[in-house]
C-alpha positions as CSV (number, residue, x, y, z in Angstrom):
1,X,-0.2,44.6,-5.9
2,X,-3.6,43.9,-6.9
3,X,-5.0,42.9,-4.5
4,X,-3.9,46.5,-2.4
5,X,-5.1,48.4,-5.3
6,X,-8.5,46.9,-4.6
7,X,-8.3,47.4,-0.9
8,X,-7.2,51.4,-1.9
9,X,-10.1,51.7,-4.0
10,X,-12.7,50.5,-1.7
11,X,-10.7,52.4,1.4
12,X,-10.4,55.7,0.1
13,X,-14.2,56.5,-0.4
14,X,-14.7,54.9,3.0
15,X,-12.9,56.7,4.5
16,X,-13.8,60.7,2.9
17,X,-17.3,59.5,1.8
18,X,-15.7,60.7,-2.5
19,X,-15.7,58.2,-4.7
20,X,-12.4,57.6,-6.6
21,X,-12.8,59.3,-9.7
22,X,-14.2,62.4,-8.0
23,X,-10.5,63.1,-6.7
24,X,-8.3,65.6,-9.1
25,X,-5.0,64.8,-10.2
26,X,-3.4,67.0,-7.5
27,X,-4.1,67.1,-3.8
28,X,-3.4,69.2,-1.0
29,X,-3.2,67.2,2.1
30,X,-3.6,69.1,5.8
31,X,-4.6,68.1,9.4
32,X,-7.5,70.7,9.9
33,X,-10.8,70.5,8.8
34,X,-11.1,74.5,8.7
35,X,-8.5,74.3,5.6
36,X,-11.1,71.7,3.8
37,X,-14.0,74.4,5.0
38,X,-11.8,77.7,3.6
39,X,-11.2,75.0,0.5
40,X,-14.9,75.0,-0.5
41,X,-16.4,78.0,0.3
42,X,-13.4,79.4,-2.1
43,X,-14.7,77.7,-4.9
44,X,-17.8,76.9,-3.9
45,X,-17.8,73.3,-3.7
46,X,-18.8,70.2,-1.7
47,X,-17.1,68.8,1.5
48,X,-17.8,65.2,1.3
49,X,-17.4,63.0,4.4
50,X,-18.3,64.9,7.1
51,X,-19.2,62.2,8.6
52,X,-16.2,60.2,8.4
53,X,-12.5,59.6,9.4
54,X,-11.6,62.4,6.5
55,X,-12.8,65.6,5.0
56,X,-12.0,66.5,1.0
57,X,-13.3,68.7,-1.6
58,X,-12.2,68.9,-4.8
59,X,-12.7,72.0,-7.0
60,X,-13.7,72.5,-10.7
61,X,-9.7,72.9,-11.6
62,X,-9.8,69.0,-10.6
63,X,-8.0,70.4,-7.5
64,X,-9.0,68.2,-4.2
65,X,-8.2,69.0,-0.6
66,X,-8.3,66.3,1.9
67,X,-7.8,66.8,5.8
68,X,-6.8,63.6,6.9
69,X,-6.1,63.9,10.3
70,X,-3.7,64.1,12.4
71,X,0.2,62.4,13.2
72,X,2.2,59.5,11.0
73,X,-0.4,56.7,11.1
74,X,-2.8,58.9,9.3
75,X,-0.4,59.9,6.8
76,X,0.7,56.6,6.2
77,X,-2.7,55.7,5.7
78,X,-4.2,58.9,2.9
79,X,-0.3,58.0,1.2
80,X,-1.5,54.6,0.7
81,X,-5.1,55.1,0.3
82,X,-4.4,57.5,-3.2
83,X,-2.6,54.5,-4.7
84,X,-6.3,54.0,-5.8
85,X,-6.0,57.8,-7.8
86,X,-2.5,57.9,-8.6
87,X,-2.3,61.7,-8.5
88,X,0.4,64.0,-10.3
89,X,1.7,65.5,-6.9
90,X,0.1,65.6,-3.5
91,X,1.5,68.6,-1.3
92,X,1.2,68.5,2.7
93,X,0.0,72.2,4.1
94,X,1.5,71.4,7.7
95,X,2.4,73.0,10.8
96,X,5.5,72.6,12.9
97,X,7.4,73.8,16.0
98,X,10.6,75.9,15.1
99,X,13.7,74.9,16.6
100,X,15.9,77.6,15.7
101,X,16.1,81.0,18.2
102,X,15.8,82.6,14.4
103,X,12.7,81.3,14.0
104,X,9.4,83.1,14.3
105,X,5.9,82.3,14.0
106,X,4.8,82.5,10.3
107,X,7.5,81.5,8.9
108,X,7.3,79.0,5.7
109,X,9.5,75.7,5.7
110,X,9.9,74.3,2.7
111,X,12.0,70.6,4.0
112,X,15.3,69.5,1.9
113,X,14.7,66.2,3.7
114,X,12.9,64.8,6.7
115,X,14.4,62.6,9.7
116,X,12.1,59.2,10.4
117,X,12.1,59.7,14.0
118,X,8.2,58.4,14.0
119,X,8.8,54.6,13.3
120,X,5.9,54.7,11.0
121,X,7.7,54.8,7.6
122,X,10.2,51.6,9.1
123,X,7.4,49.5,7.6
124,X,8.2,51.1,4.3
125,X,11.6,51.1,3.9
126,X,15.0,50.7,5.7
127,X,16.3,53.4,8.0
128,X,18.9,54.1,5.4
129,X,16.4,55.5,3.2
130,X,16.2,59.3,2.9
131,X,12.5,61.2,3.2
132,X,12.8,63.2,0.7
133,X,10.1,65.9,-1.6
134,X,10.2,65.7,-4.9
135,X,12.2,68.6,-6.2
136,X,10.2,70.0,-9.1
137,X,7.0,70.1,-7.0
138,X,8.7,72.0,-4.1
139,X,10.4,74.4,-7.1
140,X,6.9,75.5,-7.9
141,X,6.1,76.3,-4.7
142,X,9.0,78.0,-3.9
143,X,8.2,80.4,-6.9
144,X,5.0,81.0,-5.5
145,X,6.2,82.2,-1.8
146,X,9.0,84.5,-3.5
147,X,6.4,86.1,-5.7
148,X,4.1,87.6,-2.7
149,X,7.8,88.5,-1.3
150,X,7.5,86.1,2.2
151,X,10.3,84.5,4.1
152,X,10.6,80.9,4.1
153,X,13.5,78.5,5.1
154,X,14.9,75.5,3.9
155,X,16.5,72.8,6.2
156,X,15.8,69.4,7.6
157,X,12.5,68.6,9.6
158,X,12.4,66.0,12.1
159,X,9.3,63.6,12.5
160,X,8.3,62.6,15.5
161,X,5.1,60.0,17.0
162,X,5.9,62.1,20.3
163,X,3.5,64.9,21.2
164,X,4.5,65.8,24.6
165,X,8.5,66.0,24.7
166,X,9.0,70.1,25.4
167,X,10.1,69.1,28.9
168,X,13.2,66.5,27.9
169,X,15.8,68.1,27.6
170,X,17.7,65.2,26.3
171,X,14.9,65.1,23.7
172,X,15.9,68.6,23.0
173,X,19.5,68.1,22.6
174,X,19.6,65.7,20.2
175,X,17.5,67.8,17.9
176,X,19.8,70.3,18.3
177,X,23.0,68.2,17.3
178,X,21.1,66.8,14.7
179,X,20.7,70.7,13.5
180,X,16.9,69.7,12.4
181,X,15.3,73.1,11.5
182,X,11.3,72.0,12.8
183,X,9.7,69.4,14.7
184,X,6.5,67.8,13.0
185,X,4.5,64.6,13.3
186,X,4.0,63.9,9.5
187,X,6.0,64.8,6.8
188,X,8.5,62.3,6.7
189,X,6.0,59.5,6.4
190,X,4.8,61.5,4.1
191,X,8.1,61.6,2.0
192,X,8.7,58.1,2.2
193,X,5.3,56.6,1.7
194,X,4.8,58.7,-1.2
195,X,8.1,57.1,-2.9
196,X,7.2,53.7,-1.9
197,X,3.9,54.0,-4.2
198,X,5.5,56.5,-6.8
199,X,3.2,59.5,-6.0
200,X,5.2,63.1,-6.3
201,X,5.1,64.7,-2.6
202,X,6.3,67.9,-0.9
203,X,5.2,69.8,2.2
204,X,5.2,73.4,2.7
205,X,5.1,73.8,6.4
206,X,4.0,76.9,8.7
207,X,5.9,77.6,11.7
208,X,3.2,77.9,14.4
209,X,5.5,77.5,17.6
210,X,8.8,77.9,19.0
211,X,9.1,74.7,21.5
212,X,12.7,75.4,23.0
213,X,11.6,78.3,24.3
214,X,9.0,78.5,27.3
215,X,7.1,81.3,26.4
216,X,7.2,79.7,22.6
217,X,5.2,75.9,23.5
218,X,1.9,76.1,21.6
219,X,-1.1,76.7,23.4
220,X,-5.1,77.0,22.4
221,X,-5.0,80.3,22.6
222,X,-1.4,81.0,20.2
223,X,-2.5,78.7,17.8
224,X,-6.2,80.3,17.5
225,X,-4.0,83.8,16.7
226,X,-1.6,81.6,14.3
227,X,-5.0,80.2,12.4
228,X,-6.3,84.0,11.9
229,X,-3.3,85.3,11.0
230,X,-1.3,82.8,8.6
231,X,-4.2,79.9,7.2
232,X,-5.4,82.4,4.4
233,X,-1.6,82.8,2.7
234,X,-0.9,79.4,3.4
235,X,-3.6,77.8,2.3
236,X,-3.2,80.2,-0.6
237,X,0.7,79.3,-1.7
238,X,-0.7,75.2,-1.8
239,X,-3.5,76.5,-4.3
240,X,-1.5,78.7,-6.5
241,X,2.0,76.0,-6.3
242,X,-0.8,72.9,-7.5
243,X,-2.7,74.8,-9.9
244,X,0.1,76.6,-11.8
245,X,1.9,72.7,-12.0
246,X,-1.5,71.2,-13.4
247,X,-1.7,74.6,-16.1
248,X,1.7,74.0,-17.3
249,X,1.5,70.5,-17.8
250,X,4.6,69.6,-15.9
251,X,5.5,66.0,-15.2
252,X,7.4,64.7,-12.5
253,X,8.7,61.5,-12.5
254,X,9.1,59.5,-9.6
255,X,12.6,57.1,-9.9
256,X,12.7,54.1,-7.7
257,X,16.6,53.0,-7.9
């Protein structure tokens, strides 16, 4: 375990160009640098790394935002490399295709549980194992989303290493029976690497597409329109959900049974 710590601690500022200690006790995680860009001219702070694998910025709440790229073998990867910070809660700002007709671009997901369809978090633990969020953390942001009065969902989000699967309609059919709400490519290694190092994790996810429909398979174009529309609020919801944890003081424990 030691030996790993050491390997997190010289990783993590290798990786985002900030040293260890410069990283607050909560993080919000995302795959875009425009959120880490939104971050710091916000609060009018530095975006270190630049040149490097990863973005982050951490504000003068002790805040940090780190945009650590994209799919399950990057969030493997920032899961393990905070060992070297043990944060207080680490939430993912995500987006994912919608797989019910219901759903509509803009909605909020926050996940009940995630299915490990990405093979990534195998090396964790077995397939038994649930991805789950940590409840408080998601609690907090769910007061956050019913206070400006938005929509969200709740339901389970499968995670998948596949990035081009709109055309099997095999593919398709098994999400369905598996009545998965979303389609992403991160949060369940998320869920499960976080428990495997005892870091408190949730993901509040924006729907961007609507994959099972033709007219509804992201393009450059829809997800420029998503970007203007929807980064602002959700971007937003993570600050206020981290924030308002940090002011109160809450702690959430993390149980390994």
């Amino acid at each position: 375990m030691n030996e790993r710590l050491r390997i997190a601690q010289n990783w993590l500022p290798r990786y985002t160009g900030m040293p260890v200690e410069a990283f607050g006790d909560y993080i919000l995680l995302t795959n875009f640098r425009y959120y880490v860009e939104l971050f710091a001219e916000r609060f009018k702070c530095k975006i270190q790394g630049r040149d490097r694998a990863m973005q982050a910025a951490t504000n003068d709440d002790g805040l940090t935002i780190i945009n650590f790229g994209m799919g399950s073998a990057n969030a493997a990867t920032i899961m393990d490399l905070l060992m070297a910070r043990s944060p207080k809660g680490v939430l993912f700002l995500g987006k994912c295709g919608g797989l019910k007709l219901s759903s509509e671009i803009g909605h909020f997901i926050l996940p009940i549980a995630a299915i490990r369809g990405e093979g990534t978090s195998d090396d964790y633990f077995p397939p038994q194992v649930p991805a789950l969020p940590s409840f408080k953390l998601h609690k907090f942001v769910s007061d956050k989303i019913a206070e400006r009065g938005l929509e969200y969902r709740t339901g389970v989000v499968y995670t998948t290493n596949r990035r081009v699967w709109e055309h099997d309609l095999v593919f398709q059919q098994r999400l369905d029976d598996m009545t998965c709400i979303a389609i992403d490519m991160e949060t369940a290694t998320i869920f499960i690497v976080g428990h495997h190092n005892q870091i408190a994790r949730g993901a509040l996810l924006l729907v961007s597409d609507v994959p099972i429909t033709p007219e509804g398979v992201k393009t450059e174009e829809s997800d420029a329109q998503v970007t203007r529309d929807w980064t602002d609020v959700h971007l937003d919801l993570g600050i206020e959900a981290m924030t308002d944890l940090e002011a109160k003081g809450e702690q959430i424990k993390h149980f390994r049974y």
